[in-house]
C-alpha positions in Angstrom: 127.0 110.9 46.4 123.7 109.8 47.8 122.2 107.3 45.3 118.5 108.1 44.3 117.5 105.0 43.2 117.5 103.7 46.7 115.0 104.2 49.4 115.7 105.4 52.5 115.6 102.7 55.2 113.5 102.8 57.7 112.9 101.1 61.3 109.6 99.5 62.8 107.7 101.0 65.6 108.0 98.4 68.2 106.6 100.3 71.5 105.8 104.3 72.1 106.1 105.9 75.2 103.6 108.1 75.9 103.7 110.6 78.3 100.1 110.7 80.3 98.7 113.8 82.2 98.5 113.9 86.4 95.4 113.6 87.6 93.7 115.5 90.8 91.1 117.2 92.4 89.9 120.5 92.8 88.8 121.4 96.2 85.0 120.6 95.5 86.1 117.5 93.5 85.9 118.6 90.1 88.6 116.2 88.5 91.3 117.5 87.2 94.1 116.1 84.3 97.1 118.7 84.1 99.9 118.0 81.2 103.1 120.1 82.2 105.2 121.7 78.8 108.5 123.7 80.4 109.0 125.3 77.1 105.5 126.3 76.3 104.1 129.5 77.9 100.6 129.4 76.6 97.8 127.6 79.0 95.6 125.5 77.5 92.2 124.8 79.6 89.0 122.6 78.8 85.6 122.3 80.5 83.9 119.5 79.2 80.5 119.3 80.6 77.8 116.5 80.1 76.0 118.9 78.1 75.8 117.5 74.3 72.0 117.3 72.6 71.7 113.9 74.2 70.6 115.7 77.2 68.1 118.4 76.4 64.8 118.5 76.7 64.2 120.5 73.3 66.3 120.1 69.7 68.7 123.0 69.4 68.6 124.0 73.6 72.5 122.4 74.3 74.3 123.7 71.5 72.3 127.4 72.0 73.5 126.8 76.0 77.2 127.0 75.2 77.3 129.3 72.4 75.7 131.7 74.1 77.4 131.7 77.4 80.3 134.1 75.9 77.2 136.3 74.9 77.1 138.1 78.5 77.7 137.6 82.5 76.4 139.2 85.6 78.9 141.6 85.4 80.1 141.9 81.8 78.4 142.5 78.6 79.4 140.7 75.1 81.3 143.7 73.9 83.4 143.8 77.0 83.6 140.0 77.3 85.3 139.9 73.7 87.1 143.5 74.6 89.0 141.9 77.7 89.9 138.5 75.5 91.2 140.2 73.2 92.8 142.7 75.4 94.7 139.5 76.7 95.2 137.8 73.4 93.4 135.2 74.8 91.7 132.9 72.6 88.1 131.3 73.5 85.8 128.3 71.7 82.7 126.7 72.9 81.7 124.0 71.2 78.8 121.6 71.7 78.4 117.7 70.2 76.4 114.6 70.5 77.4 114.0 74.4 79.6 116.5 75.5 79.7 120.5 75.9 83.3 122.0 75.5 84.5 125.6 77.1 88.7 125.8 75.5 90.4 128.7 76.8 93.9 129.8 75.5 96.0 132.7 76.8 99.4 133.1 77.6 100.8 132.2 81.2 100.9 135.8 82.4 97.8 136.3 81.7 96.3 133.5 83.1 95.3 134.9 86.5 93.0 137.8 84.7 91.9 135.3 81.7 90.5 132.9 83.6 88.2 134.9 86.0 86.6 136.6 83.1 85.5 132.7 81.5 85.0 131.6 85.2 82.2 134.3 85.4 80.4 133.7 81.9 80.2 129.9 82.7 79.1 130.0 86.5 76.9 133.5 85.6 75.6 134.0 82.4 72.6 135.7 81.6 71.7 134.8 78.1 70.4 137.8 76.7 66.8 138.0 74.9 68.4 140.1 72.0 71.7 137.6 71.8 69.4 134.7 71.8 67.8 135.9 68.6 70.8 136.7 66.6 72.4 133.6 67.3 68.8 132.1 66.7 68.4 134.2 63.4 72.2 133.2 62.2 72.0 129.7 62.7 68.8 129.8 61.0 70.0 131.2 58.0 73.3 129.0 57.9 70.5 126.0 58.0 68.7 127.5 54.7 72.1 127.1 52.7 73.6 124.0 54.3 69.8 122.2 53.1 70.7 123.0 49.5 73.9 120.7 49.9 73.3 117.2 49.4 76.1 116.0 51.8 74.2 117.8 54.6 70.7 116.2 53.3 72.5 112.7 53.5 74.2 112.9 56.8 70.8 114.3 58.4 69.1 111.3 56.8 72.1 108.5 57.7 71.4 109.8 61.2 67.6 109.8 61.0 68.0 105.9 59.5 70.7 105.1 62.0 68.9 106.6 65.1 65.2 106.9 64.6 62.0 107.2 67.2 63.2 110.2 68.9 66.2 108.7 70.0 68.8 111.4 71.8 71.4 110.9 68.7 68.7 110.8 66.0 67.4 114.7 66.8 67.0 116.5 64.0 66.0 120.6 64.0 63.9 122.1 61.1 63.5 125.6 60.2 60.8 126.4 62.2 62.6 125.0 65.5 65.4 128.5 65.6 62.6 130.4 66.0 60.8 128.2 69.0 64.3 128.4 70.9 63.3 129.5 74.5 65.4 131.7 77.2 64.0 130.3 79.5 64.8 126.6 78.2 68.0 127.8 77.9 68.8 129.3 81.6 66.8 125.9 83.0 69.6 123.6 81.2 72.5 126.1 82.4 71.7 125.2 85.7 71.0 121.8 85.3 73.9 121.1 83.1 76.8 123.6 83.8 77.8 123.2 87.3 81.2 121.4 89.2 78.9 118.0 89.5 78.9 117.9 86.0 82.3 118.7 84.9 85.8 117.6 83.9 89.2 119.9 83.7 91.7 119.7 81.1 95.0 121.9 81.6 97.8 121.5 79.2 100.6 123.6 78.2 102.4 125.6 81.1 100.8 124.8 84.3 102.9 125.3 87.6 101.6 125.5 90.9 100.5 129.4 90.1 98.0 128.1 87.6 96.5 125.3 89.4 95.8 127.4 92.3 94.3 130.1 90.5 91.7 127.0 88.7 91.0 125.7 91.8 90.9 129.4 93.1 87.9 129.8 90.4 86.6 126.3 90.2 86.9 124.7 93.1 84.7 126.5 95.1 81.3 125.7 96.5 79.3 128.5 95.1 78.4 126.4 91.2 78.4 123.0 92.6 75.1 122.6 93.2 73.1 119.5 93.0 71.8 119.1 89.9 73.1 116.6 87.4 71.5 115.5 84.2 70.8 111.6 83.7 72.3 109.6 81.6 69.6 107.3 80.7 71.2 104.4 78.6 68.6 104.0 75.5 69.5 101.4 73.1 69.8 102.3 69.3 67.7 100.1 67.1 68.5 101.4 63.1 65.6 101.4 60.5 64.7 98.3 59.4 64.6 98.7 55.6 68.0 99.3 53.7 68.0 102.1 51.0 66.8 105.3 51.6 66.4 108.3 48.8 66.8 112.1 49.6 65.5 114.1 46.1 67.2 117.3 45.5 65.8 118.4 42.4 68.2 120.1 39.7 71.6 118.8 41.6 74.7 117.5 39.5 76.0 115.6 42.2 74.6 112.9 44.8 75.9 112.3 48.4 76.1 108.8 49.4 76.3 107.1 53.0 76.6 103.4 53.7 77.0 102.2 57.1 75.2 100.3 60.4 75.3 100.7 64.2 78.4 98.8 65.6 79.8 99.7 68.8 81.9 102.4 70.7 85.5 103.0 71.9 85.1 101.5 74.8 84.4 97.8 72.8 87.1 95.4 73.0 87.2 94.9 69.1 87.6 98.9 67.9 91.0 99.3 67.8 91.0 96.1 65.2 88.3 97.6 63.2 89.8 100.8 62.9 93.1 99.3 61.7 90.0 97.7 59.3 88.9 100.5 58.5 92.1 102.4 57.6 92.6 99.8 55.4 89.0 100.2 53.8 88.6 103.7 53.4 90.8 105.3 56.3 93.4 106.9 54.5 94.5 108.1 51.1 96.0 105.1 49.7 92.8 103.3 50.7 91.1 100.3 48.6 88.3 102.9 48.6 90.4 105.7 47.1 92.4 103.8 45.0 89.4 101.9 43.4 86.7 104.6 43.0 88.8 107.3 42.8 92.1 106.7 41.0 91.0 103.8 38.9 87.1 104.5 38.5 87.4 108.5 38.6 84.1 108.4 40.3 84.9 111.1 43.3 87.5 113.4 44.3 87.5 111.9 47.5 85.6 108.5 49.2 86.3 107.8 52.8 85.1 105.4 55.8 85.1 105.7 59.5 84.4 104.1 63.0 82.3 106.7 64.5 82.2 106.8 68.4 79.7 108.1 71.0 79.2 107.8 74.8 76.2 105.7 74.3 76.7 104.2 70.3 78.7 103.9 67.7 78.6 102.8 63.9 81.1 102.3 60.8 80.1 104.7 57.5 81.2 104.9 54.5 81.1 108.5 52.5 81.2 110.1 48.9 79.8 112.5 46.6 79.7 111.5 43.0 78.1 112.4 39.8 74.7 111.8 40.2 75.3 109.0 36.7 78.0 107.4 38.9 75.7 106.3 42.3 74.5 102.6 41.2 78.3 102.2 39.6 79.5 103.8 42.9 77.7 101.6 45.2 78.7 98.4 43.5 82.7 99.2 43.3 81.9 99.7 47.6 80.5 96.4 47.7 83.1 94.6 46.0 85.9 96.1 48.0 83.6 95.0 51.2 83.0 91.4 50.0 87.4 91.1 48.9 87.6 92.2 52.7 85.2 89.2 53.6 86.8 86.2 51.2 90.7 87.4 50.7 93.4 87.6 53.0 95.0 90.9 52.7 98.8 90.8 51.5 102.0 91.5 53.7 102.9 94.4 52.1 99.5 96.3 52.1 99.3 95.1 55.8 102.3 96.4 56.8 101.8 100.2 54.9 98.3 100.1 56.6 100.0 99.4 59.8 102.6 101.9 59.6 100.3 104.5 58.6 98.1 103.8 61.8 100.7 104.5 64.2 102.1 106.9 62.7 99.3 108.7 62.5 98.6 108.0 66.2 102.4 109.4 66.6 101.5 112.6 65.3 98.3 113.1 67.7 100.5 113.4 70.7 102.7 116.3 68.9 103.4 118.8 71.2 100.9 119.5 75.0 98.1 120.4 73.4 97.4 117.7 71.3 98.7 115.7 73.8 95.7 116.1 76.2 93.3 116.4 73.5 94.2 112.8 73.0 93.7 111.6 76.4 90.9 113.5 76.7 89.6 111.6 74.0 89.8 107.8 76.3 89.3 109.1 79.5 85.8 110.5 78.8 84.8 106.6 78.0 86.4 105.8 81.2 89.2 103.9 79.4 93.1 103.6 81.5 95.8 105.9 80.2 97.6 102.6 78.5 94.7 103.0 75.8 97.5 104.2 73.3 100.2 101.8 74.5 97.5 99.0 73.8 96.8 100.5 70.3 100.3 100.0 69.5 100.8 96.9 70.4 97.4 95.7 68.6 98.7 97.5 65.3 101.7 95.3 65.9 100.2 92.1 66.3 97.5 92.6 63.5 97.5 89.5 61.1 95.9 89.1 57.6 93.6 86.6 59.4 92.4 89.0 62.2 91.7 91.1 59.2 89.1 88.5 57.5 87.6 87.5 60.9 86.0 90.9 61.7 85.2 91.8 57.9 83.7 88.4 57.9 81.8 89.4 61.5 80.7 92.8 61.3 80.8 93.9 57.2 77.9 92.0 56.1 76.5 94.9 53.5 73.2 93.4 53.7 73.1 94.8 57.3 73.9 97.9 56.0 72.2 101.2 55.7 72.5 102.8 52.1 71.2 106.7 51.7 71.5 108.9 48.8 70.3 112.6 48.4 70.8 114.6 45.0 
């Protein structure tokens, strides 16, 4: 009879092995990372181009770029581009962030040989139609409208605004107005600049034999999109607003979004694997000091959480919640306390350790199954990090003490230096 009353035991996570991808090259030196999976007969490809806003010359022209490339090729219209995938059961998703412009195919390993010279030919030949460009335009337009009636939307905009201001490449912001000044030309101009084998990286997870590398290389690795354009990475500093509090009215609202946070530093930092396991601790996980102050014991928020955001070029720590609109000043003085107990108290073994656990176990369940796999070495090698990024991890979860805890709360949570924004 299994007693109740008694917890499972459990063992500590001393080391991880982690299986890393191959790397190569395709024929006109496009690198390539491959991550075999025997018992998994779906493919799994990603283009990730340096294509993200930092690089366009107008707001809105990168993330228009790759949505629209699936809108028409040379030799296919929309209709048939989305008759064929589906045709195939293939799966596609563009997506377009701060740095980086991402092309994910899926489609089952039979299929892979038709699949892929159907996305081949929307990315090397798109012809972004005029009609296309004004639906999307039109749509994303209208999505803006609701999304400024929420006042977590009117705080992030504003947190980036505070945190990246002057025109700065992270600190764009559209308006209304700008969906409509969306050019095609703009558009075609940064295709060519941005989306060509000088500019790219390949991804391929899941089942890939020989057949399936040959067949990339077959429709990548050739010289016809290599091209000599590249867009410059032009390293610009970020230098945050200097005041500290920052207001966003939204007249009639019930709640109120609040962010607090500051520029700090990216991945590639020798201290962020420490400040995440900070972090976690703060506000990085459900049993938080965050969530079980403001939420559990104050009632505040459904929800309060904190993260170490990274960029190519940046990175900053925020903290974010959406209260009642009675509960910001309460709100913003129970975040300030759990900050300054970071700065002046030791943390306890046992918190430590469930803080520490969570972290790699968490980490654990990003490598579950090819897929995810990749995505997280995609993740370190597009700062240029080695693939022993997630052994190191580990072992600095590990070593963590109470006192490495207090040092970098005591170095880099210094609220004064913090940015506070509030919209409702």
């Amino acid at each position: 009879m299994i007693n109740r009353q008694i917890p499972p035991s459990f063992n500590k996570i001393e080391k991880i092995e982690f299986l890393k991808p191959q790397k190569s090259r395709l024929s006109n030196g496009i690198p390539v990372f491959t991550f075999f999976a025997e018992n998994n007969h779906v493919v799994r490809v990603d283009l990730v181009f340096d294509a993200g806003s930092w690089f366009q010359p107008n707001v809105l022209v990168a993330s228009f770029t790759n949505a629209l490339l699936r809108e028409g090729s040379r030799s296919m219209s929309s209709s048939e581009i989305a008759e064929k995938l589906d045709f195939y059961g293939a799966y596609l998703s563009l997506h377009s962030e701060k740095d980086k412009a991402v092309v994910t195919l899926y489609c089952l390993h039979k299929h892979y040989k038709a699949v892929v010279q159907i996305v081949a030919d929307l990315i090397k030949f798109p012809v972004f139609p005029e009609h296309e460009l004004r639906i999307h335009a039109n749509k994303r337009k209208e999505q803006f409208r609701i999304d400024s009636e929420k006042v977590k939307v009117l705080a992030h905009r504003k947190f980036q605004e505070v945190l990246f201001p002057g025109g700065h490449p992270y600190g764009q912001l559209a308006t209304i107005d700008d969906f409509d000044q969306v050019q095609g030309s703009q558009i075609s101009n940064f295709h060519k600049m941005a989306y060509n084998a000088n500019n790219c990286k390949l991804y391929i997870s899941g089942f890939v034999d020989d057949e399936v590398v040959e067949l990339t290389n077959t429709n990548f690795g050739e010289a016809d999109w290599s091209g000599d354009a590249k867009l410059a990475n032009t390293i610009i500093d970020a230098t945050s607003l200097q005041a500290k509090s920052f207001r966003v009215s939204r007249k009639d609202s019930v709640q109120s979004a609040i962010r607090v946070g500051k520029l700090l530093f990216n991945q590639k930092h020798p201290d962020f694997i420490d400040m995440r396991l900070l972090n976690t601790l703060l506000g990085g996980y459900f049993g938080s000091r965050l969530m079980a102050n403001i939420r559990e014991d104050k009632g505040y928020t459904y929800g309060i959480h904190s993260s170490m955001v990274s960029m190519q070029q940046a990175g900053f720590f925020a903290i974010s919640t959406e209260v009642g609109s009675e509960f910001v000043e309460p709100t913003l003085i129970e975040i300030l306390k759990e900050i300054e107990k970071l700065k002046t108290e030791l943390v306890n073994k046992e918190e430590l350790e469930r803080v520490k656990s969570y972290f790699v176990g968490n980490m654990i369940r990003s490598f579950d199954g090819p897929f995810a796999t990749m995505e997280s070495f995609r993740s370190v090698i597009e700062y240029g990090l080695e693939a022993d990024y997630f052994d190191q991890a580990v072992q600095h979860a590990i070593q963590l003490t109470s006192e490495r805890i207090l040092e970098l709360a005591q170095k880099y949570l210094d609220f004064d230096s913090m940015k506070v924004v509030v919209a409702g």
